[in-house]
N, C-alpha and C positions, 0 to 999 in steps of 0.2 A: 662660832666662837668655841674653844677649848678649853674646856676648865677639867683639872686633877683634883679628885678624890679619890680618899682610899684608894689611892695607886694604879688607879684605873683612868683609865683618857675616854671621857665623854664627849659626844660633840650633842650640845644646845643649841635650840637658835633662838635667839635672844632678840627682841622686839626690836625697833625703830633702829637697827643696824643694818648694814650692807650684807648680802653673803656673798662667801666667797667665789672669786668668779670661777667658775667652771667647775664646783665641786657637788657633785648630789646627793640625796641621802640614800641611794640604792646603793651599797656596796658591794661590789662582783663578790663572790663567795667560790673560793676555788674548787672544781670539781676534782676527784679522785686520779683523771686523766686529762692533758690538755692539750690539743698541737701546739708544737715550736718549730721556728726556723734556729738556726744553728748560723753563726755567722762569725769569718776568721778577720783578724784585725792586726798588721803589722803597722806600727804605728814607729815614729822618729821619736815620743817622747817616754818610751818604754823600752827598755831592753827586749823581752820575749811577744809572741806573740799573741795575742789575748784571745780568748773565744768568747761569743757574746751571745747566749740563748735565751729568745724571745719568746716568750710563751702567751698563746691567746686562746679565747674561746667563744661560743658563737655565743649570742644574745640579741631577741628577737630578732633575729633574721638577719641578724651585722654581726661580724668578726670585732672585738674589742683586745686590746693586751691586755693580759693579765698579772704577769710577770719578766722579770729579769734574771740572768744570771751570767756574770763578767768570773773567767777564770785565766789564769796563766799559771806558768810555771814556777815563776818568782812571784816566792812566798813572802818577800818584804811589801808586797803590796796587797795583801790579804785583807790587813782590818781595812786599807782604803775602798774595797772592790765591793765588801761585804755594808759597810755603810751606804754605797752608790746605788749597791743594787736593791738596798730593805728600802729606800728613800722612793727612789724609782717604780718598785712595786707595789710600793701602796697609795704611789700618784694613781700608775695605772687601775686600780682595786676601786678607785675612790672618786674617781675623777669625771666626768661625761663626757669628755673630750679632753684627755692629756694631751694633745697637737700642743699646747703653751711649752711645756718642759726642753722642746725643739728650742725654744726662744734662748729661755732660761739657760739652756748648757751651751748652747752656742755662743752667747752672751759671756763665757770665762775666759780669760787670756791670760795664756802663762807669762806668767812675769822674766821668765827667760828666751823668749820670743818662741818663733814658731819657725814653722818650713814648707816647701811648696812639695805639693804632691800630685802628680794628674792634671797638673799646669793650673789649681787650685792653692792658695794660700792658708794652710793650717793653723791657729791660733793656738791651740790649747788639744791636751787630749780630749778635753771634757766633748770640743766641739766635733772630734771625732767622735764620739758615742753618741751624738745627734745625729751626726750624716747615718751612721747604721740605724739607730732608731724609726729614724725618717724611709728610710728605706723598707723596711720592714712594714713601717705604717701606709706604704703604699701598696706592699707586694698583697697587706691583708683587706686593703680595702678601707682603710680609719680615713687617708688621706688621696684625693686623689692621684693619678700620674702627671695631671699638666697643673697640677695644684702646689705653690710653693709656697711654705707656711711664712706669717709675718714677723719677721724676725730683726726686731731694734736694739741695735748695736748700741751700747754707750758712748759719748764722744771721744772719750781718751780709748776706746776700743777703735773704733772710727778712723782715729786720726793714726795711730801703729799699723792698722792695714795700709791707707794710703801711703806711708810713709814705708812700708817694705815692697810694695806695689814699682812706687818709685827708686827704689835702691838700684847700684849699679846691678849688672847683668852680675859680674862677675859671685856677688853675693848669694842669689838667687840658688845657686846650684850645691848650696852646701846644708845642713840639716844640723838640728843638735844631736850634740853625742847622748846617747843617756848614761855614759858612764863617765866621762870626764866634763860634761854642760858646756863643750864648745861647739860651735859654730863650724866644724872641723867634718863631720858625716860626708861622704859624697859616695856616690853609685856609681862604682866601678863593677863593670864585667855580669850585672844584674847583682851586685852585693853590693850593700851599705856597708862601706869600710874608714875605721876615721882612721885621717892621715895625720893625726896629731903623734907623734914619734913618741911621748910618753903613755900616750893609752892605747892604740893597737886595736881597737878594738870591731868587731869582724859579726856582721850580721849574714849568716847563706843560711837562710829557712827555706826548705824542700817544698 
């Protein structure tokens, strides 16, 4: 349980209550150096391309995350990156098993649909920084490689997969623009270029 005083955030644990599930009282305490992997992220619901660095450290003899840090070029998404990633890192900091946050960000869906990548149906960017996450939790050992975390969809999430699952073909092949929010993106020549005649607008990342 959480309670503020004098401006400080205690955590108590408070009798004949539940704790929270997967939260410990060992706090990872970040050391002065820590490995990271480094990982690049072109995503359909961002304009640029995101880098996403994962920082971990050993702990009794298991690799743990310890950290996060989501950067891009476009700077209109600054305060959102720097709340995902202070949120993120002190799951990881705090948590005995962050594997749940997988659930949790997969679990968003953008309200102006999503788009297929890798013959994969994309939801949400959120559920892109799960697929990296997960990945990473595998490359360190958090999660195993034939280990797929349990991850419960909400039904109105549920029912917008199947129901883009089932959409014509023709649908299928097109992506949101991030700068005009149509349905308009398509991959020509290895570049995401939308063919909307009022926005033009032209993804060729080297």
């Amino acid at each position: 349980m959480f309670k503020i005083k004098n401006s400080e955030i205690k955590i108590e644990e408070v009798k004949h209550e539940e704790p929270l599930d997967n939260v410990t009282e060992h706090v990872a305490v970040r050391p002065e150096i820590v490995s990271a992997k480094v990982y690049k992220l072109r995503s359909g619901f961002v304009k640029h391309s995101v880098y996403i660095t994962l920082g971990y450290i050993e702990q009794n003899g298991r690799n743990r995350p310890i950290e996060i840090f989501i950067n891009s070029k476009d700077l209109t998404k600054n305060a959102e990156y720097a709340v995902l990633t202070r949120l993120i890192s002190a799951i990881f900091r705090k948590s005995s098993n962050p594997v749940f946050i997988l659930e949790e960000l997969s679990s968003i869906h953008d309200p102006n649909g999503g788009y297929y990548k890798n013959g994969k149906y994309i939801h949400s960017f959120y559920s892109e920084i799960a697929d990296v996450i997960e990945r990473f939790f595998k490359e360190i050992g958090c999660l195993d490689v034939g280990e797929e975390p349990a991850i419960r969809l909400a039904p109105q999430v549920t029912e917008a997969l199947e129901a883009a699952e089932n959409a014509p073909e023709v649908n299928t092949e097109f992506q949101i623009c991030p700068d005009c929010n149509q349905r308009t993106l398509k991959m020509e020549n290895g570049c995401l270029t939308c063919i909307n005649p009022e926005c033009g607008y032209s993804k060729c990342d080297k």
